[in-house]
C-alpha positions, 0 to 999 in steps of 0.5 A: 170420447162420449163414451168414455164418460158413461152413466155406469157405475162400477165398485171394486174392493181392492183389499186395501183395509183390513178387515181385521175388525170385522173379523171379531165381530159382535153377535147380534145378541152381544151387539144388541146388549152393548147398545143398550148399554151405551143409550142408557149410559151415554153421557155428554156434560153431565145428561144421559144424553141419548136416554134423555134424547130417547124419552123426550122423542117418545113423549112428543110421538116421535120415535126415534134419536138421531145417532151421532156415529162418532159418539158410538165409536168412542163407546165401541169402536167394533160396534161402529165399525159394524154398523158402518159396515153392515147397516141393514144388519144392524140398524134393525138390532138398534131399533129392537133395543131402542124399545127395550131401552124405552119399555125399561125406562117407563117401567123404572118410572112409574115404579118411582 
């Protein structure tokens, strides 16, 4: 009966959701692109909450947001699900974006 509880782990995709959503997948290029869009843009009670976010972290050596998954799936319910889906794919895309957000927003600054 020890057995029957062993330390092994098995994982079975049994088709029960549909892909559907993957199936249209973003490139990485138009993911890339939608990402800056929504760390640029992404508002909360009036702030650009993660462009705000971004530039404070960066200030301080820190580099890097935290990313609040829901938010992202408001903007674009695709790019979440993709992400959820495909981490190691996609979070690389994130952070190359995360730098050109930061390098745009500095040189929007000193030009001010």
């Amino acid at each position: 009966m020890n057995d029957f509880d062993g330390q092994q782990i098995f994982f079975s995709d049994q088709g029960l959701v549909q892909n559907e959503e993957l199936s249209e997948e973003h490139t990485r290029e138009q993911a890339l692109k939608k990402f800056k869009i929504f760390i640029k843009e992404w508002s909360n009670k009036n702030t650009f909450y993660y462009r705000e976010r971004l530039l404070a972290n960066c200030a301080k050596g820190e580099f890097f947001i935290t990313l609040d998954i829901d938010d992202l799936n408001a903007f674009d319910t695709r790019l979440a699900t993709q992400v959820r889906m495909k981490p190691n794919e996609y979070i690389p895309v994130f952070e190359q974006g995360l730098k050109e957000v930061y390098i745009s927003l500095r040189v929007m600054e000193e030009e001010e």
